[in-house]
Structures are given as structure tokens and as C-alpha cells.
PDB file as gemmi writes it, atoms N, CA and C in Angstrom:
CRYST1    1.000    1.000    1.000  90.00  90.00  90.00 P 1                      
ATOM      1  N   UNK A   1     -15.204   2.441   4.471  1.00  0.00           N  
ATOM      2  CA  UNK A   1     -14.129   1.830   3.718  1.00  0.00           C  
ATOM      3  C   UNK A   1     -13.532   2.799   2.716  1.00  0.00           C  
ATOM      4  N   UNK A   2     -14.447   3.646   2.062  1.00  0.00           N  
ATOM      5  CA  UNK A   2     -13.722   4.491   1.240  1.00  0.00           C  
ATOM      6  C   UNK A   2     -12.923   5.531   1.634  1.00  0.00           C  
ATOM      7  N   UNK A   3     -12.886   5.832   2.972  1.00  0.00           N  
ATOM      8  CA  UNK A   3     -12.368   6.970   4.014  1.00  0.00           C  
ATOM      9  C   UNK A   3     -10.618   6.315   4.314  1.00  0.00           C  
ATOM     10  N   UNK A   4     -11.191   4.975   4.634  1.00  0.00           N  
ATOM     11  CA  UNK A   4      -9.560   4.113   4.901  1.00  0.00           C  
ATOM     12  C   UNK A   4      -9.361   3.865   2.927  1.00  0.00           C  
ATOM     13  N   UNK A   5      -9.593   3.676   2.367  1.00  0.00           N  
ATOM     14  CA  UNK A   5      -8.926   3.459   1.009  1.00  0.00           C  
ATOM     15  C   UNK A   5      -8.613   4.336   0.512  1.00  0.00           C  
ATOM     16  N   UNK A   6      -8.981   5.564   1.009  1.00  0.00           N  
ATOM     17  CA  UNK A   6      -8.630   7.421   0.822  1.00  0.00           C  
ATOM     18  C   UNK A   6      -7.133   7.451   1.540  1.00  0.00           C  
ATOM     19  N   UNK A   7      -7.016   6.778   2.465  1.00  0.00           N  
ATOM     20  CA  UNK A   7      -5.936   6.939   3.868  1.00  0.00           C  
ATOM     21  C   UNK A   7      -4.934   6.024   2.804  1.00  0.00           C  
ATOM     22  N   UNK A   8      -5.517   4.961   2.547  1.00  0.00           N  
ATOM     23  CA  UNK A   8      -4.137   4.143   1.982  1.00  0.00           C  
ATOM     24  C   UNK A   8      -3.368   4.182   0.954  1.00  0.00           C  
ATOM     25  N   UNK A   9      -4.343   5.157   0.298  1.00  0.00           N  
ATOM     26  CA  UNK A   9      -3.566   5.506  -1.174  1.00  0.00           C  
ATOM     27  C   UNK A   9      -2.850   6.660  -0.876  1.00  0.00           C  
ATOM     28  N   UNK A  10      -2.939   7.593   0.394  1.00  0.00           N  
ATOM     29  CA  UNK A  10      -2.567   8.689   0.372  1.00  0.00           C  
ATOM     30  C   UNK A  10      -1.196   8.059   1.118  1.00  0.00           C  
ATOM     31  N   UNK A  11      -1.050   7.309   1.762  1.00  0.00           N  
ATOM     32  CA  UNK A  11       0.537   6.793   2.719  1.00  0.00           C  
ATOM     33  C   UNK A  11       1.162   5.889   1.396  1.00  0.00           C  
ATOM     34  N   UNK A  12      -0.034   5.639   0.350  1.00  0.00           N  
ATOM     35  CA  UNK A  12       1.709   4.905  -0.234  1.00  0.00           C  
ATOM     36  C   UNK A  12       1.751   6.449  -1.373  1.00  0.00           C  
ATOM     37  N   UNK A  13       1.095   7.706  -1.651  1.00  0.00           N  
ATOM     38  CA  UNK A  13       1.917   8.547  -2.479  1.00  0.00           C  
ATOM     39  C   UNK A  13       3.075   9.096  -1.576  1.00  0.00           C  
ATOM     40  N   UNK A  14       2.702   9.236  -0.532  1.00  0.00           N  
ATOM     41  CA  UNK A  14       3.686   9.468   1.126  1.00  0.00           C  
ATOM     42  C   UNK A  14       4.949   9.051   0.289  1.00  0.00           C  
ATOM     43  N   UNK A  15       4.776   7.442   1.012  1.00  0.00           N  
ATOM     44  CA  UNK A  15       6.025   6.765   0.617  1.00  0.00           C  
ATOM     45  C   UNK A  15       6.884   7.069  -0.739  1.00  0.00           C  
ATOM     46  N   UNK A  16       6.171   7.276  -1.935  1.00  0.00           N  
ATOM     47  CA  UNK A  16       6.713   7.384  -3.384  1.00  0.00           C  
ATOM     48  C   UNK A  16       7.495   8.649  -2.999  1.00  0.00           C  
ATOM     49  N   UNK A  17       6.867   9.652  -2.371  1.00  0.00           N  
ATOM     50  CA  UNK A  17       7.391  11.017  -2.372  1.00  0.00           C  
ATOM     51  C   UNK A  17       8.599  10.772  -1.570  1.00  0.00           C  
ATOM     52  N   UNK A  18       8.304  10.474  -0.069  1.00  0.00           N  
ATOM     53  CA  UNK A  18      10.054  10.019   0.307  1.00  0.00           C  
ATOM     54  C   UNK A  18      10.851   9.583  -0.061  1.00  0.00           C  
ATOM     55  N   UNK A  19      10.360   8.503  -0.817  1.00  0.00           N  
ATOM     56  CA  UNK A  19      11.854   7.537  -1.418  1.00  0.00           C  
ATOM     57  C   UNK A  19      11.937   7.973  -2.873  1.00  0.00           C  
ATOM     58  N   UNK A  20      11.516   9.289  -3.127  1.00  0.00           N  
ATOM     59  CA  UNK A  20      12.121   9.766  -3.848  1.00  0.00           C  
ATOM     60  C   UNK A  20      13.097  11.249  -3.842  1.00  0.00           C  
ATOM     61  N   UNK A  21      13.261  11.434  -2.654  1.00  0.00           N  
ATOM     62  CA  UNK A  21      14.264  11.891  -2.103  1.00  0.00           C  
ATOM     63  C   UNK A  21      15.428  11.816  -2.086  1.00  0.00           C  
ATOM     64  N   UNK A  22      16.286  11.902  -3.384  1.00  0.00           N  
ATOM     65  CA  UNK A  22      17.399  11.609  -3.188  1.00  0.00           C  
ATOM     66  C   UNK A  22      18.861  12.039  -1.814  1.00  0.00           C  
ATOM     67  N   UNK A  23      18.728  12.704  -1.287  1.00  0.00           N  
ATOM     68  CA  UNK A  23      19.508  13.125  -0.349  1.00  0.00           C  
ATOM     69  C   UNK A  23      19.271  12.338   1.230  1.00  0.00           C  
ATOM     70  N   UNK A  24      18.086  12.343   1.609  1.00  0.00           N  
ATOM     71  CA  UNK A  24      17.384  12.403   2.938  1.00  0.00           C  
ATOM     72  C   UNK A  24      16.540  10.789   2.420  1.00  0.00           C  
ATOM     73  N   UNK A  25      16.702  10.388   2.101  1.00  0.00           N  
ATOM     74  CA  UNK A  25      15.254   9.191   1.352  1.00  0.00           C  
ATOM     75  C   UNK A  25      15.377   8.260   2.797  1.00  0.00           C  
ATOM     76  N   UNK A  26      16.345   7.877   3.217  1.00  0.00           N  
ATOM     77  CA  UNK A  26      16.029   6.548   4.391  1.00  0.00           C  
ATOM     78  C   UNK A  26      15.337   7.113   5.511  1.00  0.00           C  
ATOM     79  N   UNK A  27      16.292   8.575   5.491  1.00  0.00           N  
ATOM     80  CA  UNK A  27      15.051   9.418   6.919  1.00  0.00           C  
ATOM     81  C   UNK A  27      13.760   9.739   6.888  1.00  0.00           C  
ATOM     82  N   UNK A  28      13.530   9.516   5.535  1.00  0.00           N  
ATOM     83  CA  UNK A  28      11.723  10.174   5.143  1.00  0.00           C  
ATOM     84  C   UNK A  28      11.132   9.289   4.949  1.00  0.00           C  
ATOM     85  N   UNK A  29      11.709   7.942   4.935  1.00  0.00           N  
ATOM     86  CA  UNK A  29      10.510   6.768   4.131  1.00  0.00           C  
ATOM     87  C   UNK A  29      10.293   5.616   4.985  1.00  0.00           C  
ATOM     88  N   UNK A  30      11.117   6.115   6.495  1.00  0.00           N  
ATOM     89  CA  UNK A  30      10.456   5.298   7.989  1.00  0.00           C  
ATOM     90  C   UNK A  30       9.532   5.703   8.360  1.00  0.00           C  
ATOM     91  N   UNK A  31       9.409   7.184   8.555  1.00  0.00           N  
ATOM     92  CA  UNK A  31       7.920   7.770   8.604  1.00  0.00           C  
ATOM     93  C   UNK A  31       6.756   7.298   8.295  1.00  0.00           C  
ATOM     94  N   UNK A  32       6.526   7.884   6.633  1.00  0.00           N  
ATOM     95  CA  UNK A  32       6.127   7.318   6.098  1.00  0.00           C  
ATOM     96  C   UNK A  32       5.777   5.933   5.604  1.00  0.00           C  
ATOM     97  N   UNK A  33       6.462   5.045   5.856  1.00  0.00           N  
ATOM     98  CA  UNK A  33       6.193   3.489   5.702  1.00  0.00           C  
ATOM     99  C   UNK A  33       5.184   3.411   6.982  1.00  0.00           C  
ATOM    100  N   UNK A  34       5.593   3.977   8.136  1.00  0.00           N  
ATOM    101  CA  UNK A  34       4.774   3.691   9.150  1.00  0.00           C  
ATOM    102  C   UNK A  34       3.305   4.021   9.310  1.00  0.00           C  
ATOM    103  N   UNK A  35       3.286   5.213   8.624  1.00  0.00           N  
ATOM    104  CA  UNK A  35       1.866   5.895   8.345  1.00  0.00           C  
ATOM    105  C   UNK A  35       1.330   4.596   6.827  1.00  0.00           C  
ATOM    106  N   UNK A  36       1.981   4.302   6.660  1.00  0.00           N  
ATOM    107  CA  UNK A  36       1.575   3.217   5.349  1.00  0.00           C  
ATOM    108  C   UNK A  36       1.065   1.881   5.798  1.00  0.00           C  
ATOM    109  N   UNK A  37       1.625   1.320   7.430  1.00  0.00           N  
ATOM    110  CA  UNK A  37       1.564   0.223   7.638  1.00  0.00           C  
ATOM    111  C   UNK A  37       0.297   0.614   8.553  1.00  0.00           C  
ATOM    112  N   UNK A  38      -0.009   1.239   9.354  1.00  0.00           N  
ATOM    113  CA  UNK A  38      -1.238   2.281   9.880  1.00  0.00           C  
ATOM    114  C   UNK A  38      -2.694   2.009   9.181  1.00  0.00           C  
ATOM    115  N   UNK A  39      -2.021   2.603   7.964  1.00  0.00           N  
ATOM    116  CA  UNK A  39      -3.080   2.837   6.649  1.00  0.00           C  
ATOM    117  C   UNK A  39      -3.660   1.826   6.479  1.00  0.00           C  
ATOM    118  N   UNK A  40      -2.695   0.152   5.975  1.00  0.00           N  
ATOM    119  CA  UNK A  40      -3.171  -0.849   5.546  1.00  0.00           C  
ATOM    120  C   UNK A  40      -3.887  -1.401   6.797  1.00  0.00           C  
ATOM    121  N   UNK A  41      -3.091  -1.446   7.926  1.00  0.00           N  
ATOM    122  CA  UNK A  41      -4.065  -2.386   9.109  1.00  0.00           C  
ATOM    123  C   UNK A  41      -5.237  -1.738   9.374  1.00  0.00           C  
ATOM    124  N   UNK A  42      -5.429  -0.551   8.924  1.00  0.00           N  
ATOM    125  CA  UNK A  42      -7.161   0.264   9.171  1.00  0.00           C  
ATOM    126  C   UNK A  42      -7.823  -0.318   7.866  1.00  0.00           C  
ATOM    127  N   UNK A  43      -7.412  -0.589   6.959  1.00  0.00           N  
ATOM    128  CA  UNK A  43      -7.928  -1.186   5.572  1.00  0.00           C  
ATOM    129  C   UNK A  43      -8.407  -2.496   5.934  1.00  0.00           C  
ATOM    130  N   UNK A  44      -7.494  -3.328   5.915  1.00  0.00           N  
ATOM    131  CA  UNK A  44      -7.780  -4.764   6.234  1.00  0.00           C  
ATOM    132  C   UNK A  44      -8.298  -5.199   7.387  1.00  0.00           C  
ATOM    133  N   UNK A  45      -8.327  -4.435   8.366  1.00  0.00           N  
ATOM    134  CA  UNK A  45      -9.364  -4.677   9.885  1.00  0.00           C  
ATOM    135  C   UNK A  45     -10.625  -4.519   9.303  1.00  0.00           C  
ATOM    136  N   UNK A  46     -10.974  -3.150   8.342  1.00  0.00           N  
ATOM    137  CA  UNK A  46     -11.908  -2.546   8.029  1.00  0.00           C  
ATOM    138  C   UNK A  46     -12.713  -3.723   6.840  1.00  0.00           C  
ATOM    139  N   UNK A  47     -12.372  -3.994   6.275  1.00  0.00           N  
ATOM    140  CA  UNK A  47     -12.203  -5.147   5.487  1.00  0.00           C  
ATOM    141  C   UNK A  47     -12.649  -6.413   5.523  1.00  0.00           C  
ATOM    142  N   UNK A  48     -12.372  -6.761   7.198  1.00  0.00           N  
ATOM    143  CA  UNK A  48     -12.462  -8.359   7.698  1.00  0.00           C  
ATOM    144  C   UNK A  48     -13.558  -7.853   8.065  1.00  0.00           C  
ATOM    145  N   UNK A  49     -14.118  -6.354   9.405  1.00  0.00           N  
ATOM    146  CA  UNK A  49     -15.073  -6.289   9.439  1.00  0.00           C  
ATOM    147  C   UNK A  49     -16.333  -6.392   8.920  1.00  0.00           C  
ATOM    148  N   UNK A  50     -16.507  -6.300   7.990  1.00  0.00           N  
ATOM    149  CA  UNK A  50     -17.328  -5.554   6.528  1.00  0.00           C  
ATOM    150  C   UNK A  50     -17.467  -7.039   6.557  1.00  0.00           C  
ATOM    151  N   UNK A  51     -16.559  -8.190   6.108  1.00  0.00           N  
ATOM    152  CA  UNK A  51     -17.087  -9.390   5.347  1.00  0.00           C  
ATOM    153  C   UNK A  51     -18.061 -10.149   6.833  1.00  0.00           C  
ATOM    154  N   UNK A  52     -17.405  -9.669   8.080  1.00  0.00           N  
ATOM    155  CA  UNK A  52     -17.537 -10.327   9.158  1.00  0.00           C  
ATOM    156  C   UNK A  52     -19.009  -9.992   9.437  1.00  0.00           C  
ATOM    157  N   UNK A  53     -19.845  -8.919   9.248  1.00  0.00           N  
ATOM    158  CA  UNK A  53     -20.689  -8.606   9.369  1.00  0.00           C  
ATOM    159  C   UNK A  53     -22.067  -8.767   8.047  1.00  0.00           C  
ATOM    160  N   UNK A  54     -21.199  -9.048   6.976  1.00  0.00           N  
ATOM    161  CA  UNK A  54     -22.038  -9.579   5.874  1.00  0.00           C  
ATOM    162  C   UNK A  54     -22.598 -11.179   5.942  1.00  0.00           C  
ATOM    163  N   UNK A  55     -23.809 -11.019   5.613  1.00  0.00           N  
ATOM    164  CA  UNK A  55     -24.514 -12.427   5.548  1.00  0.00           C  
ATOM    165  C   UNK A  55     -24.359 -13.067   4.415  1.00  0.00           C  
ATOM    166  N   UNK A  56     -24.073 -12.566   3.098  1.00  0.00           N  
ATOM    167  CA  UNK A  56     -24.113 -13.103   1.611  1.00  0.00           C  
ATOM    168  C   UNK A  56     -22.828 -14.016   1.396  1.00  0.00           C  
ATOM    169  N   UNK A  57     -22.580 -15.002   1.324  1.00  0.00           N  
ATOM    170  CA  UNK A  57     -21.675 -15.674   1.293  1.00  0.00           C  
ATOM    171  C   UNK A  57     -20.419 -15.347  -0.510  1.00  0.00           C  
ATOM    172  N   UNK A  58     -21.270 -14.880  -1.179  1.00  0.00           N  
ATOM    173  CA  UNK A  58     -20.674 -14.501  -2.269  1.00  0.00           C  
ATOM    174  C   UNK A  58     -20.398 -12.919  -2.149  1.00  0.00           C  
ATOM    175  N   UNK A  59     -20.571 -12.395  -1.142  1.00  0.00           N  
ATOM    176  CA  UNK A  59     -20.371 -10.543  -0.767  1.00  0.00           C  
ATOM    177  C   UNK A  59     -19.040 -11.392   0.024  1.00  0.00           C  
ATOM    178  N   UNK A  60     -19.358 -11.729   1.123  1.00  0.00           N  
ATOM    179  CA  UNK A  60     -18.167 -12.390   1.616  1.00  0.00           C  
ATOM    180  C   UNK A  60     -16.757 -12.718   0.785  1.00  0.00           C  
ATOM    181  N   UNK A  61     -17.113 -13.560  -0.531  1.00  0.00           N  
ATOM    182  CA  UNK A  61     -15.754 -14.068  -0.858  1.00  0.00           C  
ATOM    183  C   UNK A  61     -14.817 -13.276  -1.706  1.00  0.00           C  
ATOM    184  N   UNK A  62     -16.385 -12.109  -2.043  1.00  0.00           N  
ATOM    185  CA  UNK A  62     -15.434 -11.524  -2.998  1.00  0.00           C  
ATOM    186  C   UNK A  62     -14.747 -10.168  -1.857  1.00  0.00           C  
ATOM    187  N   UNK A  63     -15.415  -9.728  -0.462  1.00  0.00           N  
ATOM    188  CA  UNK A  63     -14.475  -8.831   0.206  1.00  0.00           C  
ATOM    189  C   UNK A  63     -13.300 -10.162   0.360  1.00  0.00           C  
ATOM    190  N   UNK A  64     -12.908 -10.748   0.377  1.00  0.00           N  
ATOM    191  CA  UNK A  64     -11.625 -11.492   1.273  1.00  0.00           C  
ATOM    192  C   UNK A  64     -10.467 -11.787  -0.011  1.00  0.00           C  
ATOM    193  N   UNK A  65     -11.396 -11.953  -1.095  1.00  0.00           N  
ATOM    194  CA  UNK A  65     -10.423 -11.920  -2.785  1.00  0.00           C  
ATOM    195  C   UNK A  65      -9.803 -10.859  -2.770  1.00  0.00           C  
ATOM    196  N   UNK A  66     -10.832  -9.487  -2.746  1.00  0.00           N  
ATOM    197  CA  UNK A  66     -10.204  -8.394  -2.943  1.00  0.00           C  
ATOM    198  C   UNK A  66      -9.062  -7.656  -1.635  1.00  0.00           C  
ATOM    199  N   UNK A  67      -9.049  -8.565  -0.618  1.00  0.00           N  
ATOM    200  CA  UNK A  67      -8.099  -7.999   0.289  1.00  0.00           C  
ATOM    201  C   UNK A  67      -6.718  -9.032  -0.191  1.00  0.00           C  
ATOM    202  N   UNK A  68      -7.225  -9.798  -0.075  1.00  0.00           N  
ATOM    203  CA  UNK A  68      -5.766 -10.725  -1.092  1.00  0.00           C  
ATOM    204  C   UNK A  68      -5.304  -9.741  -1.838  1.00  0.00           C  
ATOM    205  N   UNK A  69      -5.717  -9.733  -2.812  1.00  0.00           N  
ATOM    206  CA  UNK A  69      -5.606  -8.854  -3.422  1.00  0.00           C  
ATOM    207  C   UNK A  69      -4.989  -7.546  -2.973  1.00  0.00           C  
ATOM    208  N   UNK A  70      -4.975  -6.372  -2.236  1.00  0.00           N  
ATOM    209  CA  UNK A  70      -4.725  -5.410  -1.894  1.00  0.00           C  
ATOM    210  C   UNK A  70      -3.507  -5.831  -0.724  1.00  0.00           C  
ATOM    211  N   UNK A  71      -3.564  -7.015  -0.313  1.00  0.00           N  
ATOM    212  CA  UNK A  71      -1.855  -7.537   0.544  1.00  0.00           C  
ATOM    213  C   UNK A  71      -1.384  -7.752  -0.549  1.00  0.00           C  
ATOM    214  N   UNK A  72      -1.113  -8.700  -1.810  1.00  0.00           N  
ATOM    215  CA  UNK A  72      -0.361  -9.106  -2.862  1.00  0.00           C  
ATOM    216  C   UNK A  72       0.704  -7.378  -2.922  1.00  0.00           C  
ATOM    217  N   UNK A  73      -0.542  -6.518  -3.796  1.00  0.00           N  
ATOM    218  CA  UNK A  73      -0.052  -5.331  -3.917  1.00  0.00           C  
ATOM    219  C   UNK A  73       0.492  -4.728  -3.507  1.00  0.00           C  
ATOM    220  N   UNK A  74       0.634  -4.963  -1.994  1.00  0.00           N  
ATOM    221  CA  UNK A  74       1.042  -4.208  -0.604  1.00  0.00           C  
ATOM    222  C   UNK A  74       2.781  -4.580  -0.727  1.00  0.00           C  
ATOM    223  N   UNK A  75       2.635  -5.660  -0.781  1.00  0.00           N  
ATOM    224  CA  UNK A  75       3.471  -6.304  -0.868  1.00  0.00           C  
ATOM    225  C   UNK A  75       4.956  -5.987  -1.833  1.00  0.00           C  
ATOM    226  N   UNK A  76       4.089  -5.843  -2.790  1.00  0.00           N  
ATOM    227  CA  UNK A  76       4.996  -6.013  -4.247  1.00  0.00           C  
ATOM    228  C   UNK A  76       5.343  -4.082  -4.251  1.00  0.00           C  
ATOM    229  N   UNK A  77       4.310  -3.235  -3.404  1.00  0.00           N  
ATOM    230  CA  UNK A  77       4.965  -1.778  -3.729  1.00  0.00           C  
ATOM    231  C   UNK A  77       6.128  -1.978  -2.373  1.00  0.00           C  
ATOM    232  N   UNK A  78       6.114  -2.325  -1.164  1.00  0.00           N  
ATOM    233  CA  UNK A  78       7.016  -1.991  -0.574  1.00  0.00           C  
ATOM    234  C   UNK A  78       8.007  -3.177  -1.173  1.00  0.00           C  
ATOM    235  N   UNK A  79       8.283  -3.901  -1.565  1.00  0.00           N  
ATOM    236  CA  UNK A  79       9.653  -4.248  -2.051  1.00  0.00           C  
ATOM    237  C   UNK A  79      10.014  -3.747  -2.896  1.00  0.00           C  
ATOM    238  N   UNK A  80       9.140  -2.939  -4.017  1.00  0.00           N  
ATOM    239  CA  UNK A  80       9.855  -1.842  -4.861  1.00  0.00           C  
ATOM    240  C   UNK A  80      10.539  -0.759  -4.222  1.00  0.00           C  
ATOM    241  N   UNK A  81       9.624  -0.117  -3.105  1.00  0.00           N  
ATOM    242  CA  UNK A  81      10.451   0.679  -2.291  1.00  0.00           C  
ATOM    243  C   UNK A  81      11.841   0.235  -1.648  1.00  0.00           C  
ATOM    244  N   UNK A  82      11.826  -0.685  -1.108  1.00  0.00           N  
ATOM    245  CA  UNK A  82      13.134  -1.313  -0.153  1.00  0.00           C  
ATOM    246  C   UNK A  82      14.133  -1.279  -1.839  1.00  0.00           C  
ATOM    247  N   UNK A  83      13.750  -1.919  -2.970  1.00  0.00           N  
ATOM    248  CA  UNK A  83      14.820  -2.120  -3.874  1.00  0.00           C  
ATOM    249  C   UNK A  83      15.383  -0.296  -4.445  1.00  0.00           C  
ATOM    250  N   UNK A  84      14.686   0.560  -4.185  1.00  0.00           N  
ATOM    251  CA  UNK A  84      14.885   1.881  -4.661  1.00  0.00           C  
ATOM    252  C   UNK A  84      15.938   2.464  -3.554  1.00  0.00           C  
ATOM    253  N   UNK A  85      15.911   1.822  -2.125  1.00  0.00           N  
ATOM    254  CA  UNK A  85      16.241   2.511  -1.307  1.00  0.00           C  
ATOM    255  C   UNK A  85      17.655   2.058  -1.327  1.00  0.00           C  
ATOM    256  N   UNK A  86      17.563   0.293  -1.287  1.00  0.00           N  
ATOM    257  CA  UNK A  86      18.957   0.186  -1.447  1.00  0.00           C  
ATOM    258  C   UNK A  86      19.725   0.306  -2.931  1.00  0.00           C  
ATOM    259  N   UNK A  87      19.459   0.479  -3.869  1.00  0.00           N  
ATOM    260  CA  UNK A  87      20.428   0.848  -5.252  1.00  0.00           C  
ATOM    261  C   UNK A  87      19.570   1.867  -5.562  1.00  0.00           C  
ATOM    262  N   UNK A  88      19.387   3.248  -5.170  1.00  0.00           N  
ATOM    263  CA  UNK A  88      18.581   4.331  -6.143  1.00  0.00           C  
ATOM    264  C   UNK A  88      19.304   4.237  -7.437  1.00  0.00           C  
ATOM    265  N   UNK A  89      20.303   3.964  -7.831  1.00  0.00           N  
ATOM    266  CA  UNK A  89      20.970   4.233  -9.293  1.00  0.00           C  
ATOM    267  C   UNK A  89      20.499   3.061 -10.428  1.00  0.00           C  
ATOM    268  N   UNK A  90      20.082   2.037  -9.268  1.00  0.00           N  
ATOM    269  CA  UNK A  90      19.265   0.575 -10.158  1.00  0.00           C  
ATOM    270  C   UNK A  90      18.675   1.253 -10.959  1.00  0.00           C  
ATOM    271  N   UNK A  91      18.877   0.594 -12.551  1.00  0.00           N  
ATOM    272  CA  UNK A  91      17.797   0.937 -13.883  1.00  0.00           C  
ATOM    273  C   UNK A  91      16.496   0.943 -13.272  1.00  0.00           C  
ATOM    274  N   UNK A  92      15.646   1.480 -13.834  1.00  0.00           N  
ATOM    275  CA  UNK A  92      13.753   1.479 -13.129  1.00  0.00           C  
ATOM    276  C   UNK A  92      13.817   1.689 -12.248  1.00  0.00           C  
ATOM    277  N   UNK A  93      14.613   1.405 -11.424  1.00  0.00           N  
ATOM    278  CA  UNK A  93      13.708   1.224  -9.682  1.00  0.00           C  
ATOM    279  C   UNK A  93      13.077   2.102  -9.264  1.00  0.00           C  
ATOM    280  N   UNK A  94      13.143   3.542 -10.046  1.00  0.00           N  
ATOM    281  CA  UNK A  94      11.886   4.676  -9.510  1.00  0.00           C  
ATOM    282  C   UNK A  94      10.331   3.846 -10.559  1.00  0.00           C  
ATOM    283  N   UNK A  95      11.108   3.892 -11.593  1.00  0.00           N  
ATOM    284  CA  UNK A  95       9.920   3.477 -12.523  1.00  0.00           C  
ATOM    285  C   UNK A  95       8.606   2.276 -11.906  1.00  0.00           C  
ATOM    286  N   UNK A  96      10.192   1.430 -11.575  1.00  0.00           N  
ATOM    287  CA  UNK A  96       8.801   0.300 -10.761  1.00  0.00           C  
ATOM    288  C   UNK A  96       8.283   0.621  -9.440  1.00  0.00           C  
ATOM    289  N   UNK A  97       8.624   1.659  -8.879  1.00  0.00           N  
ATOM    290  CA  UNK A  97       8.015   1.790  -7.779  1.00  0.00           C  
ATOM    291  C   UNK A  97       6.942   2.554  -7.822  1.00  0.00           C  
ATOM    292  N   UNK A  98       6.949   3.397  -9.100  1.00  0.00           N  
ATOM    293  CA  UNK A  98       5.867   4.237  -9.477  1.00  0.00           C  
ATOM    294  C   UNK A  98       4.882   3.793 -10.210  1.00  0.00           C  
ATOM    295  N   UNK A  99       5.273   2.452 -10.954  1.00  0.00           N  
ATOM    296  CA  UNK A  99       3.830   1.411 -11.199  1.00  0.00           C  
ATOM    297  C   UNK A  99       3.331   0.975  -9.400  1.00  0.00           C  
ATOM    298  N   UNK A 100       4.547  -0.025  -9.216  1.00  0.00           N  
ATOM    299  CA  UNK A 100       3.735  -0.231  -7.856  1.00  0.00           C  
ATOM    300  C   UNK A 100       2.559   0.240  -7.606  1.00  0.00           C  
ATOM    301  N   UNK A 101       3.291   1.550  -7.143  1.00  0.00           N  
ATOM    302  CA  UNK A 101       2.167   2.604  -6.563  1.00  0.00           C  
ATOM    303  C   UNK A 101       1.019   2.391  -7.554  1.00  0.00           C  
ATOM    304  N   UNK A 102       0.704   2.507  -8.263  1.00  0.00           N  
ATOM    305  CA  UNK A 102      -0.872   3.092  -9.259  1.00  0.00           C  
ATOM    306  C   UNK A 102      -1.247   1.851  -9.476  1.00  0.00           C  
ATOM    307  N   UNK A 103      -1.806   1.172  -8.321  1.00  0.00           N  
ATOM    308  CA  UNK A 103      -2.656   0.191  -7.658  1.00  0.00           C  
ATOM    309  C   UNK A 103      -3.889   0.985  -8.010  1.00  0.00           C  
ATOM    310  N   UNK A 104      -4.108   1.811  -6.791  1.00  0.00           N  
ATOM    311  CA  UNK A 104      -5.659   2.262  -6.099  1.00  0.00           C  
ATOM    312  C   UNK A 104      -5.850   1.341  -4.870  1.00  0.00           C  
ATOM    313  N   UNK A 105      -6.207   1.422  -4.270  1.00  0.00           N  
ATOM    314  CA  UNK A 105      -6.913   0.381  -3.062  1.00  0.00           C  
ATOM    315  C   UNK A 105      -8.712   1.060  -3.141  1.00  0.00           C  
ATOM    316  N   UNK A 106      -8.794  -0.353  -3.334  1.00  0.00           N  
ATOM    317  CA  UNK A 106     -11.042  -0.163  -3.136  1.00  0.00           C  
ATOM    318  C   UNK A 106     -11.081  -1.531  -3.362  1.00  0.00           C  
ATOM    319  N   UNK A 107     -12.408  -1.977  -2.405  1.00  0.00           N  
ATOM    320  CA  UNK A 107     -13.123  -2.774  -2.358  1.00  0.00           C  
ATOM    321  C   UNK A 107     -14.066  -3.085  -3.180  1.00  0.00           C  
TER     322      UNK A 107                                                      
END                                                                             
């Protein structure tokens, strides 16, 4: 898990770095989103596994909280991205995409 939570933090700095591209940003941040969406489904497979194979019912709830958790987030950085992509001149929109980002993903 820490190998894929290594992978997922590294596709969304990916993403930050493309869509901060001002010139080229829509061509660099399909890529990248894709290596991002990659990232997360090796996370959250990895994830379901782990709880799927745990017997502790409280190891259990808290892997399935913390993947909530890490979709919520998922969530909320790529719509910062999509809002950067369509108005880069929007007040913040690098700013919030650069909180976004400084999540972390771990279990």
C-alpha cells in the first residue's frame, strides 16, 4: 500500500505540474490525469483488498473510512484542476489546486 500511495501522490504532483502550464496545460493534464486515474484505481483496489482480507472488523472500518476519505479528496483535487483549466486567470484557482493537492494519500 505504501508503494501505490507513493504512485498516487506522485500522479496528482504530475497533474499540479501540467495544469500548471500555462501555454500547453490541456495537452499535458490528459496524460497525466490518466496516470492519476491509474494511480487511484491501484490505491483503492489495493485498499478493498487489504480490508477484504482483514479479519478485525474495526481494521476493516477504519480501511473503508479512510478510502472515503481519499475518494472525497480525489474528488475535490480534480475539480480544482478542471476549474484551473477552464478560467486559469480565476482568482486562486492555482492556489486551490495546490491545497487540493497537499492531501498525502496513506492508509
Amino acid at each position: 500500500m505504501n508503494t501505490r500511495a507513493a504512485d498516487l501522490n506522485q500522479a496528482t504532483t504530475d497533474v499540479v505540474t501540467a495544469a500548471g502550464a500555462p501555454d500547453d496545460a490541456h495537452r499535458r493534464v490528459a496524460p497525466a490525469s490518466g496516470r492519476f486515474s491509474r494511480a487511484y484505481e491501484d490505491f483503492i483496489d489495493g485498499g478493498l483488498e487489504m480490508a477484504g482480507v482483514t479479519q478485525d472488523t474495526n481494521t476493516q472500518t477504519q480501511i473503508v473510512t479512510g478510502l472515503r476519505s481519499v475518494s472525497m479528496v480525489s474528488s475535490r483535487f480534480l475539480m480544482a484542476t478542471k476549474s484551473l483549466l477552464v478560467d486559469p486567470a480565476a482568482p486562486n484557482a492555482k492556489n486551490q489546486l495546490t491545497q487540493a493537492a497537499r492531501f498525502g494519500f496513506t492508509l
